[in-house]
N, C-alpha and C positions, 0 to 999 in steps of 0.2 A: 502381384502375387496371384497366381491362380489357384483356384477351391480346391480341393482335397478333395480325391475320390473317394466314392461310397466306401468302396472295397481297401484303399488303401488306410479310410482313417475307422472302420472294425479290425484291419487286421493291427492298429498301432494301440488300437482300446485295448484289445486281447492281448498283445504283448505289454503294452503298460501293468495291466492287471498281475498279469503272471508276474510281473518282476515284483509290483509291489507283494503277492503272497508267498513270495520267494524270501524277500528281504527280510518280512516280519521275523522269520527264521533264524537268520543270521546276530549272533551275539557282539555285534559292533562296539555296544560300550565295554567289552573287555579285554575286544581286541585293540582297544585304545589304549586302556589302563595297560595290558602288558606291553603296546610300543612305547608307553611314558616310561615305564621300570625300563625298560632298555635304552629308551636314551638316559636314563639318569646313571644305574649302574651300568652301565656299555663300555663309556670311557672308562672304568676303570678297570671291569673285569676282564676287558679282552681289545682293547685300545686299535690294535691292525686289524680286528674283527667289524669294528666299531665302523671305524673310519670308513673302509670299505664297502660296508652296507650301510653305514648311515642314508645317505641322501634315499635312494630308492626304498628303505623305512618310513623315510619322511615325506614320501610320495604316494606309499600305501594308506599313512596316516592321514593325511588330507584326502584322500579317497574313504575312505572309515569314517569320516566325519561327514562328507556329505552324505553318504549313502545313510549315514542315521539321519539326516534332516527327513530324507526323504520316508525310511521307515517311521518314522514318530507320522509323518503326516497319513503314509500308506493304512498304518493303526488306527487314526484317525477318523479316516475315512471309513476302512470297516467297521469300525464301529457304528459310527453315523448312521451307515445304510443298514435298511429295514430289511431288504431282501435279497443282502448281499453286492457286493461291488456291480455291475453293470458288465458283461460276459458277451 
């Protein structure tokens, strides 16, 4: 494996950064709770609705869940830092 550029691992810090102060943002645990109420009432309320969108629901939702691992740590971290994430 060869080292990582100067220039390539500021611009991956800078991007890293930005995603995490982007993420903090995003209300992840509710958009969980309303893909749970859909799949629970889905099959019934609208069943060819359901079926249909399920899977790629169920694809968002495991997308919504990592991306909170990673905001809880993003949070984390800001906090941590004294003088703000590293830029």
């Amino acid at each position: 494996m060869k080292p990582m550029k100067s220039e390539d691992y500021q611009e991956t810090q800078n991007s890293l950064v930005m995603l995490a102060m982007a993420i903090v943002t995003i209300d992840l645990e509710e958009m969980i709770n309303a893909i749970d109420l859909a799949e629970t009432v889905g099959p019934f309320a609208d069943p060819s609705l359901w079926i249909a969108g399920n899977k790629k629901m169920e694809q968002v939702k495991n997308l919504a869940k990592a991306a909170l691992i990673f905001k809880n740590e993003a949070k984390k971290q800001m906090t941590e830092a004294k003088d703000g994430l590293v830029r």
